[in-house]
VEXGUKOL-584435 format. One line per field, with one value per residue (C-alpha): x, y, z. Coordinates in nm, 3 decimals. Each point is the difference from the previous one (the first is absolute). Example, Ala and Ser with C-alpha at 12.3 -4.5 7.8 and 13.67 -1.06 7.14 Angstrom:
// VEXGUKOL-584435
x = [1.230 / 0.137] .
y = [-0.450 / 0.344] .
z = [0.780 / -0.066] .
This chain:
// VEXGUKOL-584435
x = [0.000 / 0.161 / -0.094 / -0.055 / -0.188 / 0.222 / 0.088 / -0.158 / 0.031 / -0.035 / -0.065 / 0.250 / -0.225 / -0.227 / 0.190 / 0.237 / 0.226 / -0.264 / -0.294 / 0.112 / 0.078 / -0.341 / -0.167 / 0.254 / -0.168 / -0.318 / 0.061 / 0.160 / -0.257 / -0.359 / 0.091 / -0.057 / -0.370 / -0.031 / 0.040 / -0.246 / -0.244 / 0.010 / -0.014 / -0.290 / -0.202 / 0.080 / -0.139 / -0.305 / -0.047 / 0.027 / -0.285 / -0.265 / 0.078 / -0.112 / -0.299 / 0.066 / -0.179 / 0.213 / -0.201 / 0.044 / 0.220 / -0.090 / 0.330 / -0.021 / -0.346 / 0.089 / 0.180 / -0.301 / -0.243 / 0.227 / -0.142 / 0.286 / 0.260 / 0.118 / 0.288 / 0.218 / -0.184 / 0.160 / 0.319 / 0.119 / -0.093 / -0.253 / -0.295 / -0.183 / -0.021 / -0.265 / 0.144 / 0.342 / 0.167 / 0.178 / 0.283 / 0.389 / 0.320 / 0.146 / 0.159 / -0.294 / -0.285 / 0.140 / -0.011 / -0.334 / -0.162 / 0.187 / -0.177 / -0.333 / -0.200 / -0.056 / -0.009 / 0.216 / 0.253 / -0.020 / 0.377 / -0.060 / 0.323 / -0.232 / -0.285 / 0.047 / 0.426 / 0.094 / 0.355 / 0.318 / 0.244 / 0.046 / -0.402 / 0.070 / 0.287 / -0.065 / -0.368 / 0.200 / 0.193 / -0.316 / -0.112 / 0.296 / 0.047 / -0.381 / -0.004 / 0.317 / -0.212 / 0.282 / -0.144 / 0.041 / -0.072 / 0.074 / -0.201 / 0.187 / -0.220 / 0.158 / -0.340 / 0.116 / -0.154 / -0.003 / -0.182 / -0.236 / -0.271 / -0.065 / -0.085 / 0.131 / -0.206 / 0.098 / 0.224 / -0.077 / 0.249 / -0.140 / 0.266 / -0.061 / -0.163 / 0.150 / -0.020 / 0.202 / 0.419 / 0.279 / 0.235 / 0.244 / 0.098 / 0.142 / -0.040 / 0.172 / -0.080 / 0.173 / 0.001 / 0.188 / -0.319 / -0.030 / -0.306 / -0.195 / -0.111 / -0.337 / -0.193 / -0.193 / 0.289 / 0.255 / -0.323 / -0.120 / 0.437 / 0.122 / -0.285 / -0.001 / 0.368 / 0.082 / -0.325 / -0.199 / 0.218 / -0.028 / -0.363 / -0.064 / 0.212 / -0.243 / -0.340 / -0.065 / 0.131 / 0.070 / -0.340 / -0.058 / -0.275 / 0.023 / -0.147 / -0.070 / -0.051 / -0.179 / -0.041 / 0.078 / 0.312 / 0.154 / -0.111 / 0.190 / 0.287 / 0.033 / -0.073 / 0.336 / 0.130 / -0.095 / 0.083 / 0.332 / 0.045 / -0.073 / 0.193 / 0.326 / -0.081 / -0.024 / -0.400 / -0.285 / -0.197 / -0.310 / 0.172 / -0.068 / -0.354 / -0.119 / -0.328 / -0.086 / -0.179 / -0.265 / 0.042 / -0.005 / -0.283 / 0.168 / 0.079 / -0.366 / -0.062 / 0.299 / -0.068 / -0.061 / 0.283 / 0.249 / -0.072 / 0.033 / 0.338 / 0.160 / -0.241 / 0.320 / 0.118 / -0.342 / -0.198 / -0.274 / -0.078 / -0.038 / -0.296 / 0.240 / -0.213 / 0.114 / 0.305 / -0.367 / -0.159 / 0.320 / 0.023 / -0.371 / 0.053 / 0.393 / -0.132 / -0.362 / 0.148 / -0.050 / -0.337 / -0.246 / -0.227 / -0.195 / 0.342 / 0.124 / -0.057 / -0.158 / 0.179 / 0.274 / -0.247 / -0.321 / 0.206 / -0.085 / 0.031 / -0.420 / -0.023 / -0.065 / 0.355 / 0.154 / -0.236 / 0.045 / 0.322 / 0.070 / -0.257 / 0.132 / 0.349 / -0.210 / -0.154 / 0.318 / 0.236 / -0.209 / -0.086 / 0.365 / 0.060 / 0.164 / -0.020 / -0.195 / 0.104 / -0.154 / 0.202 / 0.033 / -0.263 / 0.210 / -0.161 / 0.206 / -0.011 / 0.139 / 0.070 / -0.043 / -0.343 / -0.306 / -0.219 / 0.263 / 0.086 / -0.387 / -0.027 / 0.238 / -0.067 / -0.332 / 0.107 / 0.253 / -0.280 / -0.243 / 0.227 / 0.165 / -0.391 / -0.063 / 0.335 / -0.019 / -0.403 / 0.092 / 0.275 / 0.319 / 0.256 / 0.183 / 0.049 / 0.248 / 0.017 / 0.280 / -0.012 / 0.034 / -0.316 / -0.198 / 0.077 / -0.262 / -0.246 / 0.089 / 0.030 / -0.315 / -0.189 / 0.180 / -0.051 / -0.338 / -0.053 / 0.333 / -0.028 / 0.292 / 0.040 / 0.320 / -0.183 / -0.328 / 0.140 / -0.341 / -0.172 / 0.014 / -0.230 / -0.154 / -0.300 / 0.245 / 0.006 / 0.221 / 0.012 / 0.266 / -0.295 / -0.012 / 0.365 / 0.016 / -0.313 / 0.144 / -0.326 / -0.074 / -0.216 / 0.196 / 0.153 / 0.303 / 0.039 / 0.273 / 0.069 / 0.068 / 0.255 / 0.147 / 0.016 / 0.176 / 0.253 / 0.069 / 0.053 / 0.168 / 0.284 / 0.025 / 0.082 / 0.194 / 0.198 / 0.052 / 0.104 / 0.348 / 0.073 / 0.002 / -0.381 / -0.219 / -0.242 / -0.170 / -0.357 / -0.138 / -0.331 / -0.069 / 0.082 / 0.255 / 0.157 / 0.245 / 0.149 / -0.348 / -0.235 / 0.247 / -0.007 / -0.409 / 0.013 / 0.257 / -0.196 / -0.329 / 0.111 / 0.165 / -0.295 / -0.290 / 0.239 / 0.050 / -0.401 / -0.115 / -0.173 / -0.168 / -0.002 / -0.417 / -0.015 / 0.088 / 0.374 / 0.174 / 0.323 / 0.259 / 0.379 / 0.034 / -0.274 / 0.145 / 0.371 / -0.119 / -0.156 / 0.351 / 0.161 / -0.273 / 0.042 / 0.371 / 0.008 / -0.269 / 0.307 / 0.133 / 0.422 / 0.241 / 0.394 / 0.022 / -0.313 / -0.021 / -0.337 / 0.136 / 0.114 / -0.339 / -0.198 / 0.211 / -0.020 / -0.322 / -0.093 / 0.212 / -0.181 / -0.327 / -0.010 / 0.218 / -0.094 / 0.118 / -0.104 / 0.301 / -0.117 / 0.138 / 0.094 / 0.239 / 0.246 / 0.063 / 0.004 / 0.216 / 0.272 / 0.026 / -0.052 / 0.127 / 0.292 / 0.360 / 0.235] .
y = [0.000 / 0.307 / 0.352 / 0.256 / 0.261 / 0.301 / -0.028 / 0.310 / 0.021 / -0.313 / -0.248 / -0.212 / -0.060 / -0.163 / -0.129 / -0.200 / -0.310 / -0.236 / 0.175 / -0.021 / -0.385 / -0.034 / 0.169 / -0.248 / -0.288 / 0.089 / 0.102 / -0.369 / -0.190 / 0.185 / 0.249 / -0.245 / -0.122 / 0.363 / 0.038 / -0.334 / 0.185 / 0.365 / -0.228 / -0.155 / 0.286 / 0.143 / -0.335 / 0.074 / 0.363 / -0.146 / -0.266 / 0.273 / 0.218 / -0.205 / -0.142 / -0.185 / 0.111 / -0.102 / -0.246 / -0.186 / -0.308 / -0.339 / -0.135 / 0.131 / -0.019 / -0.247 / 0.261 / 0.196 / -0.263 / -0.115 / 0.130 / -0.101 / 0.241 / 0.351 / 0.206 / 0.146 / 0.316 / 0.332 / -0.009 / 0.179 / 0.383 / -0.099 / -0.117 / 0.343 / 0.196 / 0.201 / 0.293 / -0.014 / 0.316 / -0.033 / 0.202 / 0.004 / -0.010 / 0.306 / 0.101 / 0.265 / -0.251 / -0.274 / 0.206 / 0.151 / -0.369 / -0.119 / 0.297 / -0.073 / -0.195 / -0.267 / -0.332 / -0.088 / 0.178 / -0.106 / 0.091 / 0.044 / -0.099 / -0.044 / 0.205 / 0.320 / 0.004 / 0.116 / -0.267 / 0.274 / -0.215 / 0.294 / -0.096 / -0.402 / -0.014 / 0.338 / -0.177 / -0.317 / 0.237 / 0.172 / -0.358 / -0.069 / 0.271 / 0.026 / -0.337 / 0.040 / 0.297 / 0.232 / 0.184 / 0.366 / 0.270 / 0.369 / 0.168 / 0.215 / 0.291 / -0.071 / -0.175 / -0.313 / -0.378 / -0.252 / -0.300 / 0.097 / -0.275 / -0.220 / -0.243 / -0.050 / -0.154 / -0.339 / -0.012 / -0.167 / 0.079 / -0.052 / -0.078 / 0.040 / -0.240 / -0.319 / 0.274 / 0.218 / 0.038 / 0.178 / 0.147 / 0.094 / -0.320 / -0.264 / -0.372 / -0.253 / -0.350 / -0.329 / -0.036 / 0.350 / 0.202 / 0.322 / 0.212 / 0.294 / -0.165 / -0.090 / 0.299 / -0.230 / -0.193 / 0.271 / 0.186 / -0.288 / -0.115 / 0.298 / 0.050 / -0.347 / -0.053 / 0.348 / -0.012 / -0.365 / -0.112 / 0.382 / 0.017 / -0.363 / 0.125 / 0.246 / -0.179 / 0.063 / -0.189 / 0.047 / 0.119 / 0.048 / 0.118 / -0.200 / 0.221 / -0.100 / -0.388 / -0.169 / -0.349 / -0.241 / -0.135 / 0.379 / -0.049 / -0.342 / 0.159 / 0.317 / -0.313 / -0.198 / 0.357 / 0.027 / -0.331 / -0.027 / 0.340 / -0.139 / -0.253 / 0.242 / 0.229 / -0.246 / 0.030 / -0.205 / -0.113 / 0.216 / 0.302 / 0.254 / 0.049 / 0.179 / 0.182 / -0.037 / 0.260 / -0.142 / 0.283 / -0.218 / -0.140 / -0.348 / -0.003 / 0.040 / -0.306 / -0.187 / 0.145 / -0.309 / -0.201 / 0.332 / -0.038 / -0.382 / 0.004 / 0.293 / -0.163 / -0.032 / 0.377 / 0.192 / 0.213 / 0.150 / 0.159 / 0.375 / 0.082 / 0.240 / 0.175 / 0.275 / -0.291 / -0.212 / 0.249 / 0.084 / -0.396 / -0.031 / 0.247 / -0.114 / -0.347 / 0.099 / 0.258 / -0.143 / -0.206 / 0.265 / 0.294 / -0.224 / -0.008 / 0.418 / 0.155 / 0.313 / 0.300 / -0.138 / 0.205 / -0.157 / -0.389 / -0.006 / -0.287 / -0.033 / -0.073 / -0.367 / -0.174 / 0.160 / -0.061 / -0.402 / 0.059 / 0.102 / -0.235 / -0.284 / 0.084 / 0.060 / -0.326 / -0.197 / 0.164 / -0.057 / -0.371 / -0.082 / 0.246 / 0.273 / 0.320 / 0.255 / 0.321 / 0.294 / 0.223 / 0.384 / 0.254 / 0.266 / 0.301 / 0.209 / 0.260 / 0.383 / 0.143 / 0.361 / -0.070 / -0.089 / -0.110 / -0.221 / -0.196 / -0.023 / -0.166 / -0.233 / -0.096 / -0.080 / -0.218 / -0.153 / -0.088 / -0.126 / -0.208 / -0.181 / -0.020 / -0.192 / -0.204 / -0.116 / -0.093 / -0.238 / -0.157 / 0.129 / 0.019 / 0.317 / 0.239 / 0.226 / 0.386 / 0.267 / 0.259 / 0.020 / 0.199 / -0.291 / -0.264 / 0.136 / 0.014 / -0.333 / -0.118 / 0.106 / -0.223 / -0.334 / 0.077 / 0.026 / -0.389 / -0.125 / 0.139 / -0.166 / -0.307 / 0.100 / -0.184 / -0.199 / -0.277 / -0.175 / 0.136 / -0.244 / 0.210 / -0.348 / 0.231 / 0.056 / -0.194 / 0.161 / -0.140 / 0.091 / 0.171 / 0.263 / 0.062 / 0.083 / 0.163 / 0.378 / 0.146 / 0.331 / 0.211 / 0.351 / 0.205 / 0.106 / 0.373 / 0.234 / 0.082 / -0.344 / -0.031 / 0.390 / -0.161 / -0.292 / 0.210 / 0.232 / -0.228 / -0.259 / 0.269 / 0.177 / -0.375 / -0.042 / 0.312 / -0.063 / -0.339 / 0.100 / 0.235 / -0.311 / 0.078 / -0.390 / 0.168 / 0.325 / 0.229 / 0.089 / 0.233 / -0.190 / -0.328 / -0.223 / -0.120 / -0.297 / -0.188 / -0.208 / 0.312 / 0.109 / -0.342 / 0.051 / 0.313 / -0.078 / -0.305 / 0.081 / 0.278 / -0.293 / -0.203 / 0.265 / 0.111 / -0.374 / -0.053 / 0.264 / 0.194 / 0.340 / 0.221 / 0.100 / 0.242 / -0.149 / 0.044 / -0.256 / -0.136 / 0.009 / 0.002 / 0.364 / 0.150 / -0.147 / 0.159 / 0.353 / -0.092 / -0.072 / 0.296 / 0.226 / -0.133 / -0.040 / 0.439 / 0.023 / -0.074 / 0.221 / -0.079 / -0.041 / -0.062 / -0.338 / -0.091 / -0.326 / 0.117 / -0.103 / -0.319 / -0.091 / 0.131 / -0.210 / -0.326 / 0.043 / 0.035 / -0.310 / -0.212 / 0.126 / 0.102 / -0.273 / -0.296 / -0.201 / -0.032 / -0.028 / -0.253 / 0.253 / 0.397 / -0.063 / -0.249 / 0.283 / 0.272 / -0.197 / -0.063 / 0.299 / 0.199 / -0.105 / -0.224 / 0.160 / 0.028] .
z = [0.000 / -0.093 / 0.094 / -0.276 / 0.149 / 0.132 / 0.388 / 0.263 / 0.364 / 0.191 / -0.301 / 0.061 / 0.316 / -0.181 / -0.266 / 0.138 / -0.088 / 0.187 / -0.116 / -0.333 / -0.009 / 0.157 / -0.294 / -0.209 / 0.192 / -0.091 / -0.375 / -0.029 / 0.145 / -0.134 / -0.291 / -0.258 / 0.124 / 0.049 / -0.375 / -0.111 / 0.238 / -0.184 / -0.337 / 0.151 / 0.040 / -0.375 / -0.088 / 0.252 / -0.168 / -0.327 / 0.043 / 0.176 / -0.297 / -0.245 / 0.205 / 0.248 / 0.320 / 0.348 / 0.186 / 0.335 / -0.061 / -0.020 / 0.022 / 0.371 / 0.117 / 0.244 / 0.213 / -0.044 / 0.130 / 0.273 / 0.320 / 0.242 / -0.075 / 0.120 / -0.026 / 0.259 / 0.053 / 0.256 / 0.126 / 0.286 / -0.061 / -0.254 / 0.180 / -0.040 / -0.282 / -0.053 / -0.150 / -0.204 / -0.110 / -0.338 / -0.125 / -0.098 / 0.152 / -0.008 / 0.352 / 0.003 / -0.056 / 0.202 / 0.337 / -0.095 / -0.080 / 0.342 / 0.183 / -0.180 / 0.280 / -0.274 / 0.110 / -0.300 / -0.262 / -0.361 / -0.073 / -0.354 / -0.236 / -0.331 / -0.117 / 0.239 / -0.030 / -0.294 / -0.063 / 0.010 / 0.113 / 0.248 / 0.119 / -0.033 / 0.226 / 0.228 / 0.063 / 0.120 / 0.214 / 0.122 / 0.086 / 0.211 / 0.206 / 0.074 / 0.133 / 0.229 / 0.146 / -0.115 / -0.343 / 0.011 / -0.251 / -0.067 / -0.327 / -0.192 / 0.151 / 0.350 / 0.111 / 0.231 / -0.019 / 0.224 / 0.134 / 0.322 / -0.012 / 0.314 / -0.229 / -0.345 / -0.317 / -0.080 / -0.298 / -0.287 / -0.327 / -0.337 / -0.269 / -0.368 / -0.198 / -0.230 / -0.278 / 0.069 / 0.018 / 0.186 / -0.286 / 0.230 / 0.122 / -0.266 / 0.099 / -0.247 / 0.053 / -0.004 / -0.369 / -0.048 / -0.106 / 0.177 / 0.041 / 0.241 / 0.295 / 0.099 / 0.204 / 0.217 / 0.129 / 0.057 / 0.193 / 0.177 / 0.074 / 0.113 / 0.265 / 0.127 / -0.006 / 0.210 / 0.188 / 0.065 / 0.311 / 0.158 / -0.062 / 0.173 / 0.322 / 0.010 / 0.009 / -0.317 / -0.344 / -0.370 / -0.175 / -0.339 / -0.260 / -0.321 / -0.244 / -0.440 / 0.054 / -0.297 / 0.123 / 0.276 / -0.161 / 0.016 / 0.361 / 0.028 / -0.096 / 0.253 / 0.276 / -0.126 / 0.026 / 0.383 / 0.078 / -0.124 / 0.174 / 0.315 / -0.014 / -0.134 / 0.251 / 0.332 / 0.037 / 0.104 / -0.297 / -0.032 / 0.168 / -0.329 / -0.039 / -0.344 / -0.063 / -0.393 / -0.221 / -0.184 / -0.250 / -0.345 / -0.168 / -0.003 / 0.340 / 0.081 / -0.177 / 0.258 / 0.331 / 0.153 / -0.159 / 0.099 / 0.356 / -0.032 / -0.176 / 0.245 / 0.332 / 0.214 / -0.039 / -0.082 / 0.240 / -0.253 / -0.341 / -0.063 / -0.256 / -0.212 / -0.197 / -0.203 / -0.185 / -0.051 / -0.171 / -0.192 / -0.070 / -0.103 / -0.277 / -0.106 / -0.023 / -0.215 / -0.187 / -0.348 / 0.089 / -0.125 / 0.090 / 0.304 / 0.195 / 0.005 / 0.293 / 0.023 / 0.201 / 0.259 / 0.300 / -0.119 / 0.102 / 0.372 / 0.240 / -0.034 / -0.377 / -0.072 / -0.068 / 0.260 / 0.278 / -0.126 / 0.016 / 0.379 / 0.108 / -0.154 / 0.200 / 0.340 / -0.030 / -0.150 / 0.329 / 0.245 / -0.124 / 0.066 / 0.293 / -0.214 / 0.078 / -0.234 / -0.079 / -0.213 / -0.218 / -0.004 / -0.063 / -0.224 / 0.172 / 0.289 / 0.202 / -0.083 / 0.317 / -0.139 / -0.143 / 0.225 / -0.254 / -0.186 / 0.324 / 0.101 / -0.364 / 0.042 / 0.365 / -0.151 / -0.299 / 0.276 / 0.245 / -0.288 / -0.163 / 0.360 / 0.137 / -0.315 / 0.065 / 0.368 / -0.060 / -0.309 / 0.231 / -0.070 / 0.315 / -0.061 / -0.243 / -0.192 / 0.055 / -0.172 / 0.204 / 0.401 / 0.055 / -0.147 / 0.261 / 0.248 / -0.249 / -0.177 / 0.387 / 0.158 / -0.318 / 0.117 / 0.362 / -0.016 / -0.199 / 0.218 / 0.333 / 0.216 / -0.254 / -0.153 / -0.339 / -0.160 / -0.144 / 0.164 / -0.268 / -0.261 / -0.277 / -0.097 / -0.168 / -0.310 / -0.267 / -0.305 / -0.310 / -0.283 / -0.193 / 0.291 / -0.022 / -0.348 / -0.029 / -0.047 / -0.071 / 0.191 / -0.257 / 0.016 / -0.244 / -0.056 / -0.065 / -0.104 / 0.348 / 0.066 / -0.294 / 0.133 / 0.354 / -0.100 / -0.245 / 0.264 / 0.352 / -0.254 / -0.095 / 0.339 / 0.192 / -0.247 / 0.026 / 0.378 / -0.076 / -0.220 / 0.278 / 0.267 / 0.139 / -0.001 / 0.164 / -0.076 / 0.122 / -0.299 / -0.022 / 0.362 / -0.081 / 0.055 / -0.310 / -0.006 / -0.308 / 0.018 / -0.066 / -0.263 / -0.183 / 0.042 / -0.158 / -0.346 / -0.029 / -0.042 / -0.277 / -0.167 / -0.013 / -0.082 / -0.261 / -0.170 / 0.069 / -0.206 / 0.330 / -0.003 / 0.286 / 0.129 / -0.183 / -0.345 / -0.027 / -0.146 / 0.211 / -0.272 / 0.042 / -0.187 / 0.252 / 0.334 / -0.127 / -0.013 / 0.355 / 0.113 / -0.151 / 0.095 / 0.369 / 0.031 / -0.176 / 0.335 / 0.241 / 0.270 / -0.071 / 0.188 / -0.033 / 0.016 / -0.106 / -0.213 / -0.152 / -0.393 / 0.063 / 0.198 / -0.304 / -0.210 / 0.167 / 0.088 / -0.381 / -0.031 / 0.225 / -0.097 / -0.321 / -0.201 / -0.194 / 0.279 / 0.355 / 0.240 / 0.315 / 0.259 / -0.083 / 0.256 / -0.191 / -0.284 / 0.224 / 0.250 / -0.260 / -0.255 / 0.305 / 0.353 / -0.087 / 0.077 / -0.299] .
């Protein structure tokens, strides 16, 4: 494993001789399944494409119909977790996320860290120092961080998917072939190499959120992963517990056989629903008129698929004593505007009343001032019970009809496409300049809402859509929306507002449709010369 990216203070911290033969170990054993599973899911993309609707397996409905079995479930820290607060690992966020009051900290290394080799390994060094109760932090204003919190959130790290890579570090295999390591492993490596022994000494363990999975065999592999690390790393089998997003259309086709095939190191799934809605409309984008989506607001958690959706993943955890957990309601709070927060507090409260009453044991929030109000929901249905895994939800009965059924009767209208052009180019933007995730117009955008937003241009483009009002969605017409709304920019030096509009017309606009924005972005963009 050798390291390409440029060395800063206290890198070599992180990346040192050990760590780096770890990450070795790890490339030598699983890169190559790693690989058959990404070619897997081209083949997976290919077949739905061209007609082939995802359906619930027959080659593993025994594990379905077997009653007997459950997986692991909580480990120590993670028996309550009713509200979550989500964010990256930026000295900054890390103290204000360990201040939070949150029962848990999503310590976000995908979709809301934007991968500078500066953010992959400084968010590993965040990571360390935070746990050793010893992370400190002055802005560049003077203003002073640190930790204050009687009680900490539980940490639980989320690497980057199977997808993605990590230019800046060159792994060349047994056979002589060299190539950019893989993102998830040197993520999910780093942390458990520097951090899984401290964080068991401590009454707590080595966490993670799994996030893109598109079957149980992509499952099977991240469980080799932990259990070879536990053995490497001299701990008790079962000691790393993983929460998985169900946040692809496949996977909600597998949940049962993912929690089966991971049953020793799995405490729950995560209903992650912006990367769904994103992977309804990647994997549908060529099947006709009946599958676009109207404007991204107008897909809620109450139209039909998705309400199948998250009940199907109440019913499947708590069947098998997983824990359930929502996902994030994009609104937050402004603290100079009244009426902005009162807005969001009531989207917040709507959306985690709906939540704790279908069953769900916790829930996501982005912004501090949300926990009480995401809080006081799950109190009121929990009450002392630190969960409701006794509430077994056997009054749903989802079929793969009601996933794929994408109907919701709405428009969409030109200030859905100027929405999307607009939020799509101003994430972007952030993102080149090393921001995952950004408030935009109120909301909080991560890679996910991004990918929502460039998609669903692609798709009413290459469907032949008209807006409400008769305009038809053409290529020509959605490029003068971009230049019309990049010339509507406030600049700045150092803005990165013409590469954004470029990409973004790259990965929305083109013939082709890139899987992720982030893997062309990532590389012409982010990767050190």
């Amino acid at each position: 494993m050798e390291v390409l990216g440029r060395p800063f203070e206290r890198s070599d911290e992180i990346l040192t001789p050990e760590a780096l033969q770890f990450l070795t170990e790890l490339h030598d054993r699983f890169a190559s399944t790693r690989h058959e599973r990404l070619a897997d899911r081209q083949r997976r993309r290919y077949e739905i494409g061209n007609g082939r609707d995802p359906k619930f397996r027959e080659d593993t409905r025994s594990i379905r119909e077997d009653a007997s079995w459950r997986v692991a479930g909580a480990g120590p820290g993670l028996e309550d977790r009713r509200v979550e607060i989500t964010g990256p690992t930026d000295p900054k966020m890390t103290i204000n996320a360990m201040n939070s009051g949150a029962r848990v900290w999503l310590a976000d290394q995908e979709d809301a860290t934007s991968p500078t080799w500066r953010n992959v390994v400084g968010g590993q060094l965040s990571l360390f120092d935070a746990i050793r109760e010893r992370l400190e932090y002055t802005s560049p204003e003077g203003k002073e961080y640190r930790v204050t919190a009687d009680r900490t959130p539980t940490i639980v790290m989320r690497p980057r998917g199977w997808h993605l890579v990590e230019k800046h570090l060159r792994y060349t295999d047994a056979q002589g072939r060299a190539g950019a390591a893989s993102g998830s492993l040197v993520d999910f490596g780093l942390y458990a190499f520097h951090n899984a022994r401290e964080l068991v000494s401590r009454g707590r363990g080595p966490y993670f959120y799994i996030a893109k999975l598109e079957s149980s065999e992509e499952a099977k592999l991240w469980d080799d992963v932990f259990a070879y690390t536990e053995r490497a790393l001299g701990l008790d089998h079962g000691t790393i517990r993983a929460t998985v997003l169900i946040e692809t259309l496949p996977a909600a086709f597998e949940m049962e056989e993912i929690l089966y095939v991971m049953r020793d190191h799995i405490a729950g799934l995560n209903a992650g629903r912006w990367d769904y809605i994103f992977s309804i409309i990647k994997n549908y984008r060529g099947r006709g008129a009946r599958f676009v989506l109207p404007d991204r607001s107008e897909v809620t958690m109450t139209v039909p698929f998705m309400r199948a959706y998250t009940e199907l993943l109440v019913q499947t955890c708590h069947k098998r004593g997983a824990h359930a957990i929502g996902g994030m309601s994009a609104f937050i709070p402004n603290r100079r505007d009244p009426e902005v927060t009162q807005r969001a507090e009531e989207k917040v409260r709507a959306d985690k009343h709906r939540e704790a009453g279908d069953g769900f044991d916790g829930t996501w929030v982005a912004h501090p001032d949300l926990i009480p109000v995401a809080q006081a929901e799950f109190d009121a249905v929990l009450g002392d019970r630190p969960n409701q895994l006794d509430r077994l939800r056997d009054d749903v009965h989802v079929t793969a009809a009601q996933l794929l059924d994408v109907r919701i009767g709405r428009d969409i209208t030109e200030s859905g496409v100027r929405e999307n052009v607009s939020i799509g180019i101003r994430y972007i933007e952030a993102w080149l300049r090393g921001l995952g995730a950004v408030a935009i117009d109120n909301l909080m955008e991560d890679a996910a809402t991004a990918e929502i937003s460039r998609s669903q241009i692609w798709q009413w483009i290459h469907q032949d859509q008209s807006t409400a009002d008769g305009t038809r969605i053409t290529r020509e017409w959605v490029a003068g929306i971009v230049e019309e709304t990049v010339a509507g920019f406030a600049r700045f030096d150092g803005d990165r507002y013409d590469d954004a509009a470029e990409l973004f017309a790259d990965v929305s606009l083109g013939d082709d449709f890139p899987t992720f924005l982030t893997v062309p972005a990532y590389s012409r963009y982010l990767v050190d010369a």
